[in-house]
N, C-alpha and C positions, 0 to 999 in steps of 0.2 A: 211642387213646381215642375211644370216638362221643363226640360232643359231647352237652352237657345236653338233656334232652327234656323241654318243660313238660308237665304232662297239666292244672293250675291255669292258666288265665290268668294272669299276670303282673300286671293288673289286680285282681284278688283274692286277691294276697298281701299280709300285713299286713306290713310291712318290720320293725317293732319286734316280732314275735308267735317263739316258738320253737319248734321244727319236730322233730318225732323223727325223724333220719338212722338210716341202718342200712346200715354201712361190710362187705362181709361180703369175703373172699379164699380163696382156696382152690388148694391145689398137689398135681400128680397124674401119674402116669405120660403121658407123649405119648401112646399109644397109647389113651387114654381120652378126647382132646378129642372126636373125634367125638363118642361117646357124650355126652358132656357137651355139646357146641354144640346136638344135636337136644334136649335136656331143657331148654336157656336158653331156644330160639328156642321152646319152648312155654310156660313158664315166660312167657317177655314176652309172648307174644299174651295169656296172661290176664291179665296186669299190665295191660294196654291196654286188655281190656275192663274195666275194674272201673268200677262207677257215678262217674259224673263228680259226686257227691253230697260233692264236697270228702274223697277217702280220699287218694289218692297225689298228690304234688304235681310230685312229676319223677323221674328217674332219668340214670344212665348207665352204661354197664360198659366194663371194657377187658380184653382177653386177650392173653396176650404165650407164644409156643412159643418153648422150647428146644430144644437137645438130646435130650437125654432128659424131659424134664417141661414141665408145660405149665401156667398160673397164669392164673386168670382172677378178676376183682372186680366185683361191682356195688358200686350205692352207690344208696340210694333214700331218697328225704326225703317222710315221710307227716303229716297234720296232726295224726291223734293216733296213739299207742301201737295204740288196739287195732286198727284199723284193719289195721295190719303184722301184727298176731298173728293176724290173723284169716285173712288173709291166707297167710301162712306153713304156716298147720295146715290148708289146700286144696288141693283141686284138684293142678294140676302140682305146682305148689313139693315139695307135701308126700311126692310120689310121684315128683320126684327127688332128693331127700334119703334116700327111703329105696332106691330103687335104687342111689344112689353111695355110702352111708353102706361105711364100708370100704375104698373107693378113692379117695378124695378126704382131705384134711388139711385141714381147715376153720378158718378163725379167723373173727370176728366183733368189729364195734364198733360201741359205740353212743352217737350223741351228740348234741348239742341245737344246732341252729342256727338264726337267725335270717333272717327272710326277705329282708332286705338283704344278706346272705351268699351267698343261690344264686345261680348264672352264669345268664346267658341262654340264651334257647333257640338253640342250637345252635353257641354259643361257645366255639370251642374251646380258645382263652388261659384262661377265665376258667373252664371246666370243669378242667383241668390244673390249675390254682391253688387251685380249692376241693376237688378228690382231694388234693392235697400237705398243704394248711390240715389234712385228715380224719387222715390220716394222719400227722404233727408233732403230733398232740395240740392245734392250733390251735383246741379247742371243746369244751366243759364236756365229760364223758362222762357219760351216762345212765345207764349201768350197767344189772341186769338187774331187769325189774318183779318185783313181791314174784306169788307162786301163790298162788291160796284153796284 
């Protein structure tokens, strides 16, 4: 697992305020991680530039190779909704999703946490423990926004 990566000061987290997480995993033939690592590692460089105007508040991903298959998650905690969706429907993201749509098994979750909840930056116990919390259902789920 990288450990958590703040992109918000830590000082300008409101510790009582709820945060839209977006828990996302994905399982794929071995032979496709490449392909999948060069589309994350572009993927995050635009994650990283995004305006520091309060959108992303941190992240982290972990990717684990088997045998035959290969599993990889992020996990990114944004201060509002649209922010994520705006996001999402750009640039990389949007152009590997549709490259892999097909060869990837996708799931997604989505849920609301609290800024007293996120692990610090580059904590790796307390990164571990808030992926486990996401995953145990340890946090309201947000479920999916209504479309106009």
């Amino acid at each position: 697992v990288k450990p958590w990566v703040s992109v918000t000061p830590t000082t300008e987290i409101d510790k009582n305020k709820d945060y839209f997480c977006v828990a996302t995993w994905g399982t794929m033939g071995a032979w496709r991680s490449m392909k999948f690592a060069r589309m994350t590692s572009s993927v995050g460089r635009e994650l990283h530039a995004l305006p520091r105007d309060r959108r992303l508040v941190g992240e982290t991903r972990q990717f684990q190779l088997g045998i035959t298959d290969f599993r990889a998650e992020t996990f990114t905690v944004w201060h509002d909704r649209s922010h994520m969706a705006a996001f999402y429907k750009s640039g990389a993201h949007e152009r590997a999703m549709t490259s892999m749509r097909g060869e990837i098994d996708f799931r997604v979750r989505r849920v609301w946490v609290k800024g007293a909840d996120l692990p610090s930056e580059g904590d790796s116990a307390a990164t571990n423990a808030f992926i486990l919390r996401i995953k145990s259902g340890g946090f309201p789920e947000a479920g999916q926004a209504a479309t106009s």
